[in-house]
Backbone bond lengths (Angstrom), bond angles and torsions (degrees), N, CA, C in turn:
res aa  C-N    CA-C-N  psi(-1)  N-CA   C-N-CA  omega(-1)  CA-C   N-CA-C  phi
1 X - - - 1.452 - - 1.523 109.32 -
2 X 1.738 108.59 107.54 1.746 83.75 156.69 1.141 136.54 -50.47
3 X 1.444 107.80 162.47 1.577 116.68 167.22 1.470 106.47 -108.48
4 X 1.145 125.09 141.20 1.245 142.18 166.68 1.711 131.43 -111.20
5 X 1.432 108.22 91.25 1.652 114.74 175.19 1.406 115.67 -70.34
6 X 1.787 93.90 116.47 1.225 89.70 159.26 1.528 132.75 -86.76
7 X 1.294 114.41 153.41 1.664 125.29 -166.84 1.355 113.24 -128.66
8 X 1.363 105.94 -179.56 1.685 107.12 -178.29 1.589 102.43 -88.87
9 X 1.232 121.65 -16.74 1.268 120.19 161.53 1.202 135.33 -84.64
10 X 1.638 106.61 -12.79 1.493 138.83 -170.73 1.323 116.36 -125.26
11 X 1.717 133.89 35.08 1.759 120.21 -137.97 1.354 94.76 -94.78
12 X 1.420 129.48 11.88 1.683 125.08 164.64 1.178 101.96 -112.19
13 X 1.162 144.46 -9.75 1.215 113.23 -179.53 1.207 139.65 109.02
14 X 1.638 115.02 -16.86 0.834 133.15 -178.14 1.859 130.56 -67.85
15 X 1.209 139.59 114.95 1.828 127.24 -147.49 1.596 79.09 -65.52
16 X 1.340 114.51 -63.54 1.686 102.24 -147.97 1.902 109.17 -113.76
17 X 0.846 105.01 -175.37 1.632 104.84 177.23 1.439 102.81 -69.13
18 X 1.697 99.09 -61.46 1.547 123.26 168.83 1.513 123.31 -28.12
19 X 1.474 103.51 -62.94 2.075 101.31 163.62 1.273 100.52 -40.60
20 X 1.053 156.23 -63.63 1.889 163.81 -98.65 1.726 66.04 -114.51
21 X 1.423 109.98 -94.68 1.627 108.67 -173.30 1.481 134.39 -14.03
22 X 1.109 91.80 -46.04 1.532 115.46 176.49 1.527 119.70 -57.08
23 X 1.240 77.25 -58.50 2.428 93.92 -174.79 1.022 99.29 -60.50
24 X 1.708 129.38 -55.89 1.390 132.91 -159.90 1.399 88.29 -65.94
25 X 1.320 146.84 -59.70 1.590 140.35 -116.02 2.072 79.80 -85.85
26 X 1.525 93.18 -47.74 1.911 90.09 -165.88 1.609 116.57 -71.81
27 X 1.280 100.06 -5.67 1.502 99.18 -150.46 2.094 101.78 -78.26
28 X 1.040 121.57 157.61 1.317 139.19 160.42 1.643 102.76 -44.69
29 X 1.227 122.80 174.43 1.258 152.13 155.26 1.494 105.62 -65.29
30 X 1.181 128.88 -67.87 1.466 132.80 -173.52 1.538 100.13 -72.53
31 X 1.508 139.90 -37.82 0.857 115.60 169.67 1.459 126.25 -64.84
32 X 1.377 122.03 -33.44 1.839 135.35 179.40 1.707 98.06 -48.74
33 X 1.492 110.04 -39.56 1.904 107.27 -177.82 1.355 113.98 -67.40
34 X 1.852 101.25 -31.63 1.692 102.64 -166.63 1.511 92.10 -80.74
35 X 1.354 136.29 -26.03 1.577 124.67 -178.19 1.692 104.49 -73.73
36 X 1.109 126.93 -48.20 1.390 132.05 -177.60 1.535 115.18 -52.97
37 X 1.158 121.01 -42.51 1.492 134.87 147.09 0.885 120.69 -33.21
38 X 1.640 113.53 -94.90 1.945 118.56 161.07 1.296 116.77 -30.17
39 X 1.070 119.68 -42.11 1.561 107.61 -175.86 1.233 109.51 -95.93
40 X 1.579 129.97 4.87 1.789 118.13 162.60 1.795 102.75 -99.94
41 X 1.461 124.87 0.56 1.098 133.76 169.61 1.125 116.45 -75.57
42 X 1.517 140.48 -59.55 1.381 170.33 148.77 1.517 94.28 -13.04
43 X 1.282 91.38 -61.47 2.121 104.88 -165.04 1.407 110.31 -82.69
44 X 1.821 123.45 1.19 0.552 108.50 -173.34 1.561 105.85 -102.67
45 X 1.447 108.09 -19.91 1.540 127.58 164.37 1.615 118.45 -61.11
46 X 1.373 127.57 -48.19 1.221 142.41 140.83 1.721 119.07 -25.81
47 X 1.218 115.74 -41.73 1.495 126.30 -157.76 1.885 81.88 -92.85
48 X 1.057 118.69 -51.69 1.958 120.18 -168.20 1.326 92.51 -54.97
49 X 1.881 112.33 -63.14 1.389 110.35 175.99 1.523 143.94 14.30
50 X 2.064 71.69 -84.54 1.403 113.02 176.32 1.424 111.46 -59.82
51 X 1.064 131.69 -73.38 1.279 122.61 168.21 1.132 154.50 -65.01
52 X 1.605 114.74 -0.34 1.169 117.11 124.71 1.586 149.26 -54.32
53 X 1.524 92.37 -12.62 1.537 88.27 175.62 1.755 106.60 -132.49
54 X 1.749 110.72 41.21 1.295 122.68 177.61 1.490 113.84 68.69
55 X 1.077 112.08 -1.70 1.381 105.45 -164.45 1.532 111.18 -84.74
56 X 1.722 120.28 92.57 1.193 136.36 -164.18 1.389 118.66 -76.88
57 X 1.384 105.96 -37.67 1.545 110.78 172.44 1.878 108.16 -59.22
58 X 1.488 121.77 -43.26 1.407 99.20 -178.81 1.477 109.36 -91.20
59 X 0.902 119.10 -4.86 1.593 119.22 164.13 1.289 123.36 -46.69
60 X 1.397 100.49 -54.20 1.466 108.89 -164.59 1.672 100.28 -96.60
61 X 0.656 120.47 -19.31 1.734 130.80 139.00 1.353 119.90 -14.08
62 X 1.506 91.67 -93.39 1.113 125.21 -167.23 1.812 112.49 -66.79
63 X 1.154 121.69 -39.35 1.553 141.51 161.27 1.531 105.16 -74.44
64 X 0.777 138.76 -7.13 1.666 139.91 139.76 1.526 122.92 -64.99
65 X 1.389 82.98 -39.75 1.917 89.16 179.03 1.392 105.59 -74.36
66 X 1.070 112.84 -33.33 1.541 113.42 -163.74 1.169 112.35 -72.45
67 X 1.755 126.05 -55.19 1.218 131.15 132.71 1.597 117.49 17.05
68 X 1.238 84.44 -120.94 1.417 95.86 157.07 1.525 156.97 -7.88
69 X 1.544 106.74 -26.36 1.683 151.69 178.96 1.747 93.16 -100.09
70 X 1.107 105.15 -60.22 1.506 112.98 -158.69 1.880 92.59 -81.77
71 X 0.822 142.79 -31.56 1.748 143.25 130.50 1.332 124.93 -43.58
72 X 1.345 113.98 -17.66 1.642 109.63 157.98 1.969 110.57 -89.03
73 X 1.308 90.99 -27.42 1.743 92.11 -174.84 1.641 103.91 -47.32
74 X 1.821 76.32 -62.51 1.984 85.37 -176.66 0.857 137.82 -47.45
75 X 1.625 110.50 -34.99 1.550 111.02 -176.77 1.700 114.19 -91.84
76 X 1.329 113.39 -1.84 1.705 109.88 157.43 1.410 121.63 -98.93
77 X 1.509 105.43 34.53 1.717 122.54 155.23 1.204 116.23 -75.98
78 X 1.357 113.28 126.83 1.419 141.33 162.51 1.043 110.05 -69.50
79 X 1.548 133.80 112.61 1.468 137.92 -177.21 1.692 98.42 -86.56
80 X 1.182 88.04 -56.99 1.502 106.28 -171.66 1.236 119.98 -42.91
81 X 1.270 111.97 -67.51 1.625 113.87 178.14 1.552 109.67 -90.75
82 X 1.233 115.70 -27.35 1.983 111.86 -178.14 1.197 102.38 -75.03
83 X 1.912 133.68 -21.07 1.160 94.87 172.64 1.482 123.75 78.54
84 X 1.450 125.13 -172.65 1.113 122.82 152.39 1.070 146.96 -65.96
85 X 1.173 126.50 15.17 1.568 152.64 170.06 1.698 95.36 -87.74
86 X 1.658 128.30 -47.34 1.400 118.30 -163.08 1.520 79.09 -99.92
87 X 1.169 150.26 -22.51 1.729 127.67 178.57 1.647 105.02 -79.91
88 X 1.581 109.24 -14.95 1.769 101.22 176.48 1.886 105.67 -74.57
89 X 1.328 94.15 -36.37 1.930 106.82 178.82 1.070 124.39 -56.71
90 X 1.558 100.20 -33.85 1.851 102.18 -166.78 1.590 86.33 -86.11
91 X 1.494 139.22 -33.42 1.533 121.78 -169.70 1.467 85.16 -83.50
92 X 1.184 162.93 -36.64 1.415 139.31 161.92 1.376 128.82 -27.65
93 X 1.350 101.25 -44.90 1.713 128.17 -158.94 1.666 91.34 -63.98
94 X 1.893 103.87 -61.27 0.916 127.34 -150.44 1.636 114.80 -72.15
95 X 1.744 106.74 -22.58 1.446 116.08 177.25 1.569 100.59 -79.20
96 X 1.363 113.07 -45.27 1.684 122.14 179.05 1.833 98.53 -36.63
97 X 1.075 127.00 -64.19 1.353 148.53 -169.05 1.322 92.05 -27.93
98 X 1.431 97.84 -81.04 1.817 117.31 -160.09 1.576 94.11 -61.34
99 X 0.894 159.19 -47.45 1.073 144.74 -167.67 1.148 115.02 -78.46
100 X 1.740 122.84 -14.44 1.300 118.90 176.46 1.721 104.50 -78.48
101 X 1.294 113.59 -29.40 1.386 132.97 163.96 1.324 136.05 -29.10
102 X 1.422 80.64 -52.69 1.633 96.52 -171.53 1.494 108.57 -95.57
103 X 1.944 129.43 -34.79 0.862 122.72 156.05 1.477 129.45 -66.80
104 X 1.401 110.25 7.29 1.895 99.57 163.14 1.780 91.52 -113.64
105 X 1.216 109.40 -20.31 2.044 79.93 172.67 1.576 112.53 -98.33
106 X 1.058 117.89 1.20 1.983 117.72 150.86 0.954 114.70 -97.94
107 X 1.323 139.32 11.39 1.940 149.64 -177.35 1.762 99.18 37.49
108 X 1.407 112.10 42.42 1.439 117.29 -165.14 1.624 95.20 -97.67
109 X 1.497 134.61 107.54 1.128 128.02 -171.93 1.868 106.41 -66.61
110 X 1.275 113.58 -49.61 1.172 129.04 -172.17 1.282 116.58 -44.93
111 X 1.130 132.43 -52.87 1.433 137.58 132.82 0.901 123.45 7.36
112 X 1.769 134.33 -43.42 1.585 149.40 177.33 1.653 100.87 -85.19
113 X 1.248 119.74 9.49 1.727 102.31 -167.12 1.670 88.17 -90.21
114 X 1.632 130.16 -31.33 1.196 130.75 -164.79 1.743 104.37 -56.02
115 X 1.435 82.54 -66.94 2.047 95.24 176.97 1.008 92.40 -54.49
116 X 1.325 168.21 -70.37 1.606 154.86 -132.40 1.354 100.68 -51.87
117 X 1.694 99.72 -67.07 1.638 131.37 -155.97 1.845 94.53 -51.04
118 X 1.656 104.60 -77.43 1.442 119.08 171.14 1.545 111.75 -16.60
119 X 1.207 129.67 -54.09 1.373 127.65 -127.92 1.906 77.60 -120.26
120 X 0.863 118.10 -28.66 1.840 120.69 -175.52 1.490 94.80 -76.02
121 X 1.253 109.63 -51.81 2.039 118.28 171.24 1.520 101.96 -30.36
122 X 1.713 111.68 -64.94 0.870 120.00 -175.57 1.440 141.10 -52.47
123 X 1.352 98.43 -53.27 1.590 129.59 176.13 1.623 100.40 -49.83
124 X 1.451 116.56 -35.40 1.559 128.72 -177.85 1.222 126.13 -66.38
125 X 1.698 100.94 -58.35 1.320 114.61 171.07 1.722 118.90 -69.32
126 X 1.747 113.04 -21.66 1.594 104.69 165.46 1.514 113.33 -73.55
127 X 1.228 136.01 -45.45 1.338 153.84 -171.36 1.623 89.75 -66.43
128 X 1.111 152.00 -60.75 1.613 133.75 157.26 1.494 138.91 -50.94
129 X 1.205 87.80 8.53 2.030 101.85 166.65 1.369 112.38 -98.24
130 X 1.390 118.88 129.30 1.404 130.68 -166.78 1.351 119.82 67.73
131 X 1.405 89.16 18.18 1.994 97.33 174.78 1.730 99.83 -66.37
């Protein structure tokens, strides 16, 4: 079995770009949510990390990525059929945001425990569909 180190250039884990390529290209629909999850979870541990030990360059990195992840969640909301279930998500999405915001422009790690919690809720309740 390889082993795979993660790095600040590498903070999931992944050996090659190509593996990453790979999973996404085969993966299901429900699986693409459970990676987008895991991987704004991961980064979101990475991102506290970081700012606990000043380290601004992967912060703002890393809280970019997350961003960004958590902007892919939103925008594969179903208005139509989710209803108020995807208008309760997108003001989730959207509180997650600002707080990721505000804990990289106050370098306040604690700040990230909200999005953690939220998005771990989440990550839970997707990973129990089609159980």
């Amino acid at each position: 079995m390889n082993t795979v180190t993660k790095t600040k250039e590498n903070p999931i884990g992944y050996k090659t770009e190509e593996e990453l390529i790979s999973d996404v290209s085969q993966a299901t629909p429900h699986r693409l949510v459970q990676m987008l999850y895991q991987g704004a979870l991961k980064r979101i541990i990475i991102a506290k990390d970081a700012i606990d030990n000043n380290d601004y360059e992967t912060r703002d990195k890393t809280i970019d990525r997350i961003i960004s992840i958590i902007k892919s969640l939103d925008e594969s909301l179903n208005y139509k059929d989710g209803g108020e279930i995807a208008k309760g998500l997108h003001l989730v999405y959207h509180q997650s945001i600002l707080l990721l915001l505000e804990a990289q422009q106050y370098n306040t790690s604690s700040l990230l425990e909200e999005p953690f919690e939220i998005l771990a809720q989440m990550n839970d309740s997707w990973n129990n569909i089609n159980k």
